[in-house]
C-alpha positions as CSV (number, residue, x, y, z in Angstrom):
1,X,-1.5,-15.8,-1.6
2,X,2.3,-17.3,-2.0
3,X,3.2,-15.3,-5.0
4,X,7.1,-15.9,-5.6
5,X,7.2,-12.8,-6.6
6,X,6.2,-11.3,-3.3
7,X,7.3,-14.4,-0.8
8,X,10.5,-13.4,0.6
9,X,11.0,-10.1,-1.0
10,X,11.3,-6.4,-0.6
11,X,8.1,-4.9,-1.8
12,X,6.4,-1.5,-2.6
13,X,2.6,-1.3,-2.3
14,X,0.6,1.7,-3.7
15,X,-2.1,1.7,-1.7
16,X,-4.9,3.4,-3.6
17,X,-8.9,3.7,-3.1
18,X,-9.9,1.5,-5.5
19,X,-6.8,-0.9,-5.9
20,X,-3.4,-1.6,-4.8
21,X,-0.1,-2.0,-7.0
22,X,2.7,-4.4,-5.5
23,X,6.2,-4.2,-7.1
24,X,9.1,-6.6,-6.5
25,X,11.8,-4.1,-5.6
26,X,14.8,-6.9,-5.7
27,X,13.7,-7.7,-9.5
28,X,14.1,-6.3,-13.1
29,X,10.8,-7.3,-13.7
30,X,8.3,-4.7,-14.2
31,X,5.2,-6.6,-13.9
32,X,2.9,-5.6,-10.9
33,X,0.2,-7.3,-8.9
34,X,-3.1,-5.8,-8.6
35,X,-5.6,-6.3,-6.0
36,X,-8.6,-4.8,-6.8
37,X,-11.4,-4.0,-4.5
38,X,-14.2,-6.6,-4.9
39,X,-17.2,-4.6,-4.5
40,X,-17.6,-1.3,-6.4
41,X,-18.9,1.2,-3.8
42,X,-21.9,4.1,-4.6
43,X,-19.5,7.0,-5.1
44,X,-22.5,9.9,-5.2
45,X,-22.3,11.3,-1.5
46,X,-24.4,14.5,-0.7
47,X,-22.1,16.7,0.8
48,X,-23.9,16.9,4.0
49,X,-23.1,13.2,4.4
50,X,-19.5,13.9,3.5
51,X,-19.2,16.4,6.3
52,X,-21.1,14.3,8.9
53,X,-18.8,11.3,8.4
54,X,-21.4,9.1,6.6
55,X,-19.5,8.1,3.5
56,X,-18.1,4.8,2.8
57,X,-15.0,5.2,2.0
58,X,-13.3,5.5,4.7
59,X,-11.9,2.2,5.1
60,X,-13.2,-1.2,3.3
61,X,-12.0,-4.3,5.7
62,X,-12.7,-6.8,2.8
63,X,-10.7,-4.8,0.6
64,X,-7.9,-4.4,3.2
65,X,-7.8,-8.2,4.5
66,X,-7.3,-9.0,0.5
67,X,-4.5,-6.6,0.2
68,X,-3.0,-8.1,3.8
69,X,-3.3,-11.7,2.4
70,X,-1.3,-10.5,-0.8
71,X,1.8,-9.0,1.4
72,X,1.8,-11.7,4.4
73,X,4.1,-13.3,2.5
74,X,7.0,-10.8,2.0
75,X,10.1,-9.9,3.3
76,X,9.4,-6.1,3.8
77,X,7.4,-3.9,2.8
78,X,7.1,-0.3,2.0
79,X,3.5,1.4,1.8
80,X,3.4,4.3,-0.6
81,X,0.4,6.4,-0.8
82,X,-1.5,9.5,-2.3
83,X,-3.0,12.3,-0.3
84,X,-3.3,13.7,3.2
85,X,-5.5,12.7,6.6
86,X,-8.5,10.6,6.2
87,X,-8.4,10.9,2.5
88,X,-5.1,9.0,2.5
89,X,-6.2,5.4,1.7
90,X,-2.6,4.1,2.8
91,X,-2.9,5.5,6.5
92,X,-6.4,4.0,6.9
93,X,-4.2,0.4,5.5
94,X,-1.9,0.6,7.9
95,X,-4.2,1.2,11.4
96,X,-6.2,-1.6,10.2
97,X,-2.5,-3.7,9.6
98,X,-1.5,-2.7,12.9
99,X,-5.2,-3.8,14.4
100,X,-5.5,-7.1,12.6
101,X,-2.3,-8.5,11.1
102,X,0.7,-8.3,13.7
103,X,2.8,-10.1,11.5
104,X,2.3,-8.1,8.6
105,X,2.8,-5.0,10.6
106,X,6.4,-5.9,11.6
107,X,7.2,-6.0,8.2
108,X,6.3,-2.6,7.3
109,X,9.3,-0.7,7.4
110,X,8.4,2.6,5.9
111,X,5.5,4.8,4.7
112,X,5.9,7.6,2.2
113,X,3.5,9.9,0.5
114,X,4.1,10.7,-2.9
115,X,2.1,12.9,-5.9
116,X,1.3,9.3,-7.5
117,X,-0.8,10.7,-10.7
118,X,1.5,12.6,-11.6
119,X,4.3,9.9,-12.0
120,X,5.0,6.9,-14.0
121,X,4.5,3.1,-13.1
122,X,9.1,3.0,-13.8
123,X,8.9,6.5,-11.4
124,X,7.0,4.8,-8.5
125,X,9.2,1.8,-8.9
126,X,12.7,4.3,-8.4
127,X,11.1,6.0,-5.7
128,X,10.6,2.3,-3.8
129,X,13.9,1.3,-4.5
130,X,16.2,4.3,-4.1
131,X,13.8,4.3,-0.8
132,X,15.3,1.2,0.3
133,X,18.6,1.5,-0.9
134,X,18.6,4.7,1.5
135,X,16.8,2.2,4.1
136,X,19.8,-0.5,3.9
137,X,22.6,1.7,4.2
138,X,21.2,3.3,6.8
139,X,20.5,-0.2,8.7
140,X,24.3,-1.3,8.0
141,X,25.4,2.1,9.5
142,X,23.8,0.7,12.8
């Protein structure tokens, strides 16, 4: 992707169902990048589908690879995400990462799971940096 405001820099990616949000965490700016999924998915499961494993939202590869391409380029990168297990879009992100995308896995320095509707775009980006902040000291303590 080569976005200079991802190549080379610390970044936080909300990894979400239906898109993910990626924040420069060594700028002022407040301006995100968005990478959407490309195709829409049917979201009317009958519950006995749901409980036999047949939905398809489990994971999207497409819409993973996208979001890989779009942080390939950074520095680091911290994952935040929203819910618990298999419902946790973010977990799913990173076992495919760590399957497909070495590179990109290595940079990955933290995940964190936060309550992310019920805080603001400037919340999320505090949470990201006073995450790293914490992450910096504690690698110069080393």
């Amino acid at each position: 992707m080569n976005d200079p405001r991802i190549t080379n820099h610390s970044v936080i990616a909300v990894v979400l169902h239906d898109e993910t949000r990626i924040w420069n965490v060594d700028s002022e700016d407040k301006e995100f990048i968005v990478v959407s999924k490309t195709e829409f998915e049917n979201r009317h499961v009958r519950e006995a589908q749901h409980h036999g494993g047949h939905e398809t939202s489990k994971s999207d590869p497409a819409y993973f690879k996208n979001v890989a391409e779009a942080l390939d380029d950074a520095r680091e990168v911290l994952l935040l995400g929203h819910g618990t297990g298999k419902a946790n879009t973010m977990v799913a992100f990173r076992e495919h990462v760590d399957s497909h995308n070495s590179g990109l896995a290595a940079k990955i320095v933290g995940q964190q799971n936060a309550d992310l509707p019920a805080l603001t775009e400037g919340q999320i980006r505090k949470l990201g940096h006073d995450w790293f902040v914490a992450h910096r000291k504690g690698a110069a303590g080393h």
